[in-house]
C-alpha angles and dihedrals in degrees: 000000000000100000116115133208125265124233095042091171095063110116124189086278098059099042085047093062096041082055099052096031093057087051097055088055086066100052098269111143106224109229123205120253111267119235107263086237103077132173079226091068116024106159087054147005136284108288103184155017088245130105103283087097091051108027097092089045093039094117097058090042103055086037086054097039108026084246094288112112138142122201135169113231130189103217127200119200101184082187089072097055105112088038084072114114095011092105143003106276106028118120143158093224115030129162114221118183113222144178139216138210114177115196099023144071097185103158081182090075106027103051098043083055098047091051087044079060108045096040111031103027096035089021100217121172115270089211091060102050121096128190143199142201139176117272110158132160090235107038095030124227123314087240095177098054091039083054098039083057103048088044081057093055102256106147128237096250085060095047100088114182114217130188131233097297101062099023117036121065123212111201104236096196128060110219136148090290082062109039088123087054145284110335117227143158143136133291153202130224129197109213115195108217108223122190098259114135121229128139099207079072105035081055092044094229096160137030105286123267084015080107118086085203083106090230096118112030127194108231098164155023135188113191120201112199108192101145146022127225131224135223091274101056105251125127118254115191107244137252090222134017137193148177130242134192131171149181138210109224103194094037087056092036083055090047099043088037079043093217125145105256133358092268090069095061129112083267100068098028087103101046088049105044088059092041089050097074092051090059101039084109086062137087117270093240090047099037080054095051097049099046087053097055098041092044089049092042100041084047091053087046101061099040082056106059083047098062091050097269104171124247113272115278135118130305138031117346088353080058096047094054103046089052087051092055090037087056091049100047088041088063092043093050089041082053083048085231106150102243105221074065078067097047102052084054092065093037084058093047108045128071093197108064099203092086090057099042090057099046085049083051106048096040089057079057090049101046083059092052087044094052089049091048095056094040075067101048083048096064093050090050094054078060094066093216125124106264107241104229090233077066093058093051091052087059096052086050100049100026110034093241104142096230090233086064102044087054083053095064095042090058099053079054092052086233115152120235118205119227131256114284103247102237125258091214128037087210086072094060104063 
């Protein structure tokens, strides 16, 4: 395949408003973001463009919009943290469009749509667009949405049926959309195919878009909730149903800018044109690596404290943040960057100062957790014995030292440092 996408200016702005735009043509209300810190999760941030940021409010919003509405979201998984910077599409915040119908699961309406939208608006190759729908031996076959692609002119070859594990969505919360039980119901993916070579995917080994290798990419999703399903696992038709579909911005913004990851996009040129001079002593792999997850991480952060995040600290939300700056100066002080280097970068780059003054802050707390940490390790090695790796992460534990960076320091020392016991009994281990 040699053909390239169109519209290769369009940033995550502007696909965002031809998403929401074309949505509004057809009668959708567009709703404004919600803050990430919502009352629906306070113990954490906003996850998802699903409904965890209206369900509370669902009543007013269908009364409002006819149940019909459209909205842009940033999202922040903190659980995907140390995935950052391992393949192509993974971030922390992340902002995903998406599109609601209440009251219909019409795939007749929200998939012709979607591929309008892909292929005409964003103009994205047809031969290059996979999709996916739910075919398993317990649910069935999501007859109506195989049959709405193929009416659309996606060949056989592209129609992969998945089971339950790829295809079909369980509601985890149990908010107002879900008073008569947990939604659920199948879904369908659209996967862009990039020139990336890897044979575990030319041979299909695995369930497409399951390798990190950046070859398939998940663009889109459309989720259809019919039913609820009970404690014991079978299916009840639900009280109210509803249509979902949703974009990744990034991922499409890396397809239509035709870079290699989402790093690499116009929203972290900035960010990376002022990190890459810190890291030109670096190997080019690493430099690469590093850039990524400081960029990612520095960028969540600040959205963050925009949004009200509250100041490092333990517990909850406060948790969440300071492990988000601790990653990010771990990485700095692995790269051996000084960090107030990194500091100035984001000085130079932010208009609003509170962002700055917290990371100065909380890496002044963490230089004093870092000087405890290696007083420790000083005393073992006064000891001159290898230093077991369950000791490291004692340390981690008592003392604060990430124990990446505790085996940093080590190895500047040339101390060995023993490998993990394997474990007696697997039971220990989970």
């Amino acid at each position: 395949m040699t053909s390239t996408p169109q519209h290769a200016e369009m940033d995550c702005h502007a696909i965002s408003e031809a998403f929401l735009a074309l949505h509004e043509r057809d009668g959708f209300a567009r709703l404004p973001p919600s803050s990430l810190l919502h009352d629906s999760v306070p113990m954490s941030f906003v996850m998802s463009a699903g409904l965890i940021q209206v369900e509370n409010d669902l009543d007013t919003i269908v009364q409002s919009t006819g149940g019909k509405f459209a909205f842009t979201q940033p999202c922040f998984r903190h659980f995907d943290m140390k995935q950052v910077g391992e393949d192509p599409t993974r971030l922390s915040l992340f902002h995903m469009s998406a599109a609601f119908h209440i009251g219909s699961t019409e795939r007749e309406t929200v998939l012709p749509r979607l591929w309008y939208f892909l292929t005409q608006t964003l103009g994205l190759d047809k031969d290059r667009l996979w999709v996916t729908y739910l075919d398993d031996e317990e649910f069935g076959r999501d007859e109506a949405s195989y049959q709405c692609w193929k009416a659309l002119g996606v060949v056989e070859e592209r129609l992969v049926g998945l089971d339950q594990q790829h295809c079909f969505w369980r509601q985890r919360s149990t908010g107002q959309i879900a008073s008569d039980g947990k939604k659920c119901g199948p879904h369908t993916e659209v996967f862009y195919e990039r020139d990336v070579a890897c044979p575990a995917c030319e041979n299909r080994e695995q369930p497409i878009g399951n390798c990190r290798c950046g070859r398939f990419i998940e663009i889109s999703n459309s989720l259809f909730i019919e039913n609820y399903i009970d404690d014991d696992g079978k299916l009840i038709p639900a009280g109210t149903v509803f249509a979902e579909c949703v974009l990744g911005l990034e991922r499409l913004a890396m397809i239509l800018q035709q870079v290699t990851s989402v790093h690499d996009t116009l929203r972290f040129q900035a960010w990376r044109n002022a990190l890459i001079p810190l890291f030109k002593h670096q190997q080019p792999a690493d430099a690469e690596r590093s850039i990524r997850i400081i960029s990612d991480h520095l960028s969540a952060f600040v959205k963050l404290t925009q949004d009200g995040a509250p100041a490092p600290g333990r517990g909850g939300r406060r948790a969440i943040i300071r492990n988000l700056l601790r990653r990010t100066m771990t990485e700095v002080l692995i790269s051996e960057v000084e960090i107030p280097h990194v500091i100035s970068v984001m000085q130079a780059l932010l208009s609003n100062q509170d962002a700055v003054i917290r990371l100065h802050q909380e890496y002044e707390c963490f230089s004093r957790t870092l000087e405890r940490g290696k007083n420790e390790l000083s005393n073992f090695l006064a000891l001159e014995q290898p230093i077991p790796s369950q000791t490291l992460s004692k340390f981690q534990r008592m003392y604060g030292i990430p124990v990446v960076l505790s085996q940093h320091f080590l190895t500047q020392t040339d101390w060995h440092i023993l490998p993990a016991e394997p474990c007696r009994d697997h039971h220990d281990c989970k």
